[in-house]
Every structure is written in C-alpha cells, then in structure tokens.
Steps between C-alpha positions, in 0.01 A plus 500: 500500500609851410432819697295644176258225532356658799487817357128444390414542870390890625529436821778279663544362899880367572399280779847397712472186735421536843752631690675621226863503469763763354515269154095488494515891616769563169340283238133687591690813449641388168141458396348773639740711314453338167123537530503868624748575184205333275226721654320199631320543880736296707565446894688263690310256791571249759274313733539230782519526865743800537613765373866572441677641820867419427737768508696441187159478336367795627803674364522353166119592446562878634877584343367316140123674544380134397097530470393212702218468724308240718173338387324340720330128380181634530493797327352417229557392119762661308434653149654400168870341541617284782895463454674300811869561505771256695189279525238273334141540530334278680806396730496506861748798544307743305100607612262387260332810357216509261547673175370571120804315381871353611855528405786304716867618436710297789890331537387241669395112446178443397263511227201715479164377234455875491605573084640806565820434719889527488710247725788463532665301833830539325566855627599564875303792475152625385673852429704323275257383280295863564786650335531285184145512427510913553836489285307283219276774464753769470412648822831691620581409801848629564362816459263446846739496786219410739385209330884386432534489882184315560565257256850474635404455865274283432709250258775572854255360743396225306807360459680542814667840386550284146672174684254308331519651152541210250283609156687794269223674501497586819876601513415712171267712659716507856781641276266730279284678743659844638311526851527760789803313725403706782113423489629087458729572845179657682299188410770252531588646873159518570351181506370437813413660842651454826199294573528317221877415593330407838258249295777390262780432825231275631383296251905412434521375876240405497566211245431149450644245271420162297873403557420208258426719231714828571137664496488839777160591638429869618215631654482899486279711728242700316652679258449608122501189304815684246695431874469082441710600155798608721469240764538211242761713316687553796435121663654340134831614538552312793692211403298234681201632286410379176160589527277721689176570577441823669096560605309717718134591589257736281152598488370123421786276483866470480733655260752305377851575350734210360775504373716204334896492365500148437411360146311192669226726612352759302356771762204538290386164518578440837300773630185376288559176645535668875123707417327173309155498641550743730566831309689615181907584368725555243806677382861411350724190522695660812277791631095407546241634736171327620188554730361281743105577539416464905181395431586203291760376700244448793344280236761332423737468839273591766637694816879421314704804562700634170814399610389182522364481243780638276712232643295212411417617150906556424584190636192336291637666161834383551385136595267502173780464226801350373766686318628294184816618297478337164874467468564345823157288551545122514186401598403094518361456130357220602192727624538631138196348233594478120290725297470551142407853318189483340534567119390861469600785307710710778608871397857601474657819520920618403560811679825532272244538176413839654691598787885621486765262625557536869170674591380415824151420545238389715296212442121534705340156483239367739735342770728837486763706322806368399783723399709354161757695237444413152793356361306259278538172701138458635172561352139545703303273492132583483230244678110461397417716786777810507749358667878602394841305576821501351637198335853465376499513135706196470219309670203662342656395107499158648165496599298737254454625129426880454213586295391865388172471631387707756412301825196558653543416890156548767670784676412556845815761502620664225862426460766747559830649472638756609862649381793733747533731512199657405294231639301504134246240502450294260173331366603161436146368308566621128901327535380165599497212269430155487676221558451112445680240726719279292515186772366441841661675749495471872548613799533388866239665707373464890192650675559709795360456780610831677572858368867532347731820357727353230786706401539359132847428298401819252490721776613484862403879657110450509271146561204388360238373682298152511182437658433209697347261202728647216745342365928458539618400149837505321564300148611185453864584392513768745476425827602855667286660272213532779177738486156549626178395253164597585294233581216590235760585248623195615267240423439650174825495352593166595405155583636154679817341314 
C-alpha cells in the first residue's frame, strides 16, 4: 500500500496503540504531516486505560508540538478514515474503535484481512517504515527538523538506542535524518521519574528466575505500562537471563513485557503462548508485549495469583516442545513409515530465472520463513495447497521434468518472496510452473506426538514449527534433510510405501 491510496479520504484519524510509545508517537506524526500537507482533515488518537504520563513523552509531544490527543472508548464512532499506526486493528494492544473505513500501517508480526494495510515486521521501527512511505511520495522530509527528530527518536527507542538495528533500511534513515541533538538528549535523559526509578529498582530485586530456562520474572508496582519496556530491557542484559518477562497490574489485567535473545524462542510466540485463553500478544522475534485479562483468568485459574500463574504457564511452554536440528538429528528411524509421493503435478519455481546472483531473499511458506541466496543450486518447490520449500537442484532433475505450463495449486496462502534489501515482495503465482514426477520418490516421515521447533539444514537462525499430528519427514537419500509437513497437506501429497 502507498500513502496516495488513502488520499481519497477527507477526513483522516492516526489512531496510536494504547499507551503509545515515542516510535508510535513519531510514525503518527509522519502521517499527520503528510495529510495536513495534502489538505485532508487529519488528527492523531489513542485510547486504552491511560493516558500518557511519562516524562520523556510528555516532552517529545510538547518540544515536537505533536497533535495527539486522548479518546476515550466510548466516545463515539469516528468519521471517514481509521489508520492505526505501530499496530493492527483488531489486536489486543490497540482499542477497538468503530469507523467508516480502516487502514493498518504497523512493523510488527501479524497479518491484518483489512485490504488496505502495509506490514512490514522486518523494520525495528514503525518510523522507519513512516519515513519510506512519506519519501515514496516525495514528501521532503529533511527539510522538517521536527519530524526528523521524531522519526529519529523513535527508530532510537525501538531499538535500544539502534543495538538492535539489523535491516539497511533502518540504518539508511538513522544516517539520513538531520534531527535536533539537543531535543534527542532532553528525551533520552528524560525517561523516567524518580518514582519510576523507585518502581523500576524494585521490580529488579525484586526478581525471580526459571533457573532451568535462564527465564527472569519481574513484577513492577503500578506504573505506566512503557515502564515494563525498560524493566525487561534492563533485566536481559544480565547474563543469567536469556529471557524475561517483566509484568505489572493495569486497569483490568496484567501488562506484560517479554523479551527474548535466544533463537530457540521467538518472544512473540512465547508471549501468545503465555496469554492463550486468557488474554491476547504479539510483537517481534526478541521484543513482544501481551495482556492478561483479570476477568478471564478467574475463569480459567481461579483464586491463582499472577505470579503463579506466570510460572506455571513458562514452565508449561517449555515442557510442550522439542527442539530438532536437521543437521545433527539422529532420531530412531525405526519410528519412521515409508511413504510414497502421490503422482501430482507439483509447481516449481528458479529464483536465478529472475533474480540476480547472490540476492538474498525470504521465502514465507505456511510453516515459516526461510532465508536462502540464489546462487542457482535449489529451486522452490510449490505444493497443491501453497506450500514452498527449497529443493537442491541436483535432486529435483532427478525426480521431475519441467513443463511450461502454468501450475494451478488450491492456495490457502499466496506464495511469497521477498528480496534485501528493499524487502520487494514478490508475487510468486504468474512464475510457477508445472512439473511431472519422473519415478516414485519417497520420503521417511513420523507423526508427532508433541509440539516441535526444527531448525532445518537450509537455514539454522529461525525454526519452523510442527503441530502435534503433523508430520517429521526427510527423503530417502537424505537423511539430515529433516522438516515439518502439515498434516492436511500431508495426507494429500502422499501415501503408505
């Protein structure tokens, strides 16, 4: 989605997530200058529980003269153009506010059903991708030294004052932007109160820890929610933390903050697994946030207190899975069943037929992403239902004949890639082709009976993830070559040897 899409709107609401932080703050006053400039009827919102009472907040909105006001859940429907911004619609960190229509533009993971939206979890920062879209549309922003210091506070605190920088996009606008140094000192040395230092030096005694799983717990008095950001922050760099989960009391639940620097657990998922049934989370491999509803934990774990609780639903995620590394998994194949691939027309795709040599790209398939460079030794693969894997290409001319006919998969996901360092994406539907099995081939396949995170031989930084009920599989004359299969995709791609 481009910024001129929503152009067609008169009147515009930037809607930040509750409790909105200096990166949601930034990117709302990316848009709101954008639509101001295009004579459109614009203000900037937020909702929830409380309103924003931290000092380096209060300062960023009053030195920058950002627009943004509180709007209470009950006041009523908004008019013409909903845009949320470092958020989804919908999710459990952002009010849900009735409007004419909806726009999402957000960093982090997740995908909205609403058509007009622009994700992209790559980015450490919303501002970041604020600023592309705005320089897309020849917007100048140099030449707004307010907005070059929101932008570039916000990317700052997003990233652990750019610590956690990885995508060049990011550094490009870091290195671009010409800010106000002194206004980025007041914020920076301004972050919290002396009561908030008081909340923050307590919840760090204060601690408790999984020592099985290097995972901290931290309980902070009550406090603004943007506090449970520092305490995790803060609690990670100890060195007998890998993971932390920092949470303290609001108006109806717990907030949570978690925070992960370990590639076995993605924060994002862990803290959905921590809320399951009892509330709602999300966020970024190493940095997530969550929210426990009161209510629904009396439901659930009746008179359990939260700390409790938080203990026996970490120790219940960890006990849940296995961790399998492809390379080094010698598992007794005895458990293993023979199974044949049903003769159907599969898709294919060669990156090298339209990508450059050494372009690195992501691969988004059902079970995850996988990160490859074409070099032209693989192809993807393309299964009846969406689903993309690489195959060496010594293995697939073995085992297949390439036609020129389009292949016509039942796509429950539309495949995907997407090219650094622009993160282009790429439509993969019109490339696909068919192609026809020369022989039998097989593979060696298990059911699992528990959850597992398999770390596969094509890449070793990020797992994907089997279901109890899927399926473990390599191929025959492969046995490293381990990965996850769906079990519907499954049991419709193959059959019993």
């Amino acid at each position: 989605m481009r910024l001129n899409e929503l152009e067609r709107f008169d009147t515009v609401t930037i809607q930040c997530h509750d409790n909105p932080d200096p990166d949601a703050l930034a990117s709302a006053f990316g848009l709101y200058r954008y639509f101001t400039q295009k004579d459109r009827e614009v203000r900037i919102i937020y909702s929830g529980p409380y309103q924003i009472r931290k000092s380096n907040l209060i300062l960023m909105i009053s030195e920058l003269k950002i627009p943004v006001s509180y709007y209470p859940a009950d006041a009523g429907r908004i008019n013409g153009l909903l845009l949320t911004v470092d958020c989804q619609y919908g999710q459990g960190n952002v009010t849900k506010l009735e409007a004419d229509e909806y726009a999402v533009i957000d960093h982090h993971n997740g995908t909205s059903a609403l058509p007009l939206n622009e994700i992209r979890p790559e980015l450490g920062g919303c501002s970041t991708l604020i600023w592309k879209m705005l320089s897309e549309e020849g917007y100048d922003v140099l030449s707004d030294r307010p907005l070059c210091t929101a932008l570039y506070y916000g990317l700052m605190t997003d990233t652990g004052s750019f610590s956690e920088i990885s995508h060049p996009l990011d550094r490009d606008m870091r290195d671009t932007l010409i800010c106000n140094e002194s206004q980025i000192r007041l914020f920076t040395n301004s972050n919290i109160s002396l009561e908030e230092m008081r909340i923050t030096g307590e919840a760090l005694a204060g601690y408790t820890c999984i020592s099985s799983y290097n995972c901290g717990i931290l309980e902070a008095d009550n406090c603004d929610p943007n506090i449970l950001g520092i305490i995790s922050d803060m609690a990670l760099q100890v060195a007998e933390f890998s993971i932390v989960v920092a949470f303290g009391h609001v108006s109806g639940g717990y907030k949570l903050s978690v925070r992960s620097c370990i590639r076995e657990v993605m924060a994002d998922e862990f803290v959905q697994a921590l809320t399951e049934g009892v509330g709602s989370g999300g966020g970024h491999s190493f940095k997530a946030g969550g929210f426990i509803s009161e209510d629904r934990l009396q439901e659930v774990c009746s008179d359990t207190p939260i700390r409790d609780y938080l203990d026996r639903a970490i120790r219940g995620y960890f006990e849940s899975f296995s961790i399998i590394h492809a390379s080094e998994y010698s598992p007794d194949m005895k458990l293993f069943q023979r199974y044949k691939k049903n003769p159907l027309p599969l898709g294919y795709i060669d990156p090298a037929s339209f990508l450059d040599k050494n372009t690195r790209i992501k691969v988004r398939t059902l079970e995850g992403d996988t990160d490859l460079v074409v070099d032209g030794s693989f192809y993807l693969m393309v299964g009846i239902l969406g689903e993309v894997y690489p195959i060496a290409a010594a293995k697939f001319d073995k085992s297949y004949r390439k036609t020129d006919e389009r292949f016509e998969g039942e796509y429950s996901y539309v495949p995907r890639i997407y090219t650094e360092p622009d993160n282009t994406a790429h439509d993969l539907t019109d490339r696909i082709r068919s192609c026809i099995p020369t022989g039998t081939s097989y593979i060696l396949a298990a059911e699992l009976d528990r959850k597992v995170k398999v770390f596969t031989k094509w890449y070793e930084e990020k797992y994907m993830k089997g279901q109890k009920g899927d399926f473990i599989a390599c191929r025959e004359d492969d046995v490293h070559d381990f990965y996850v299969i769906r079990r519907d995709i499954f049991f419709k791609t193959y059959s019993p040897a």
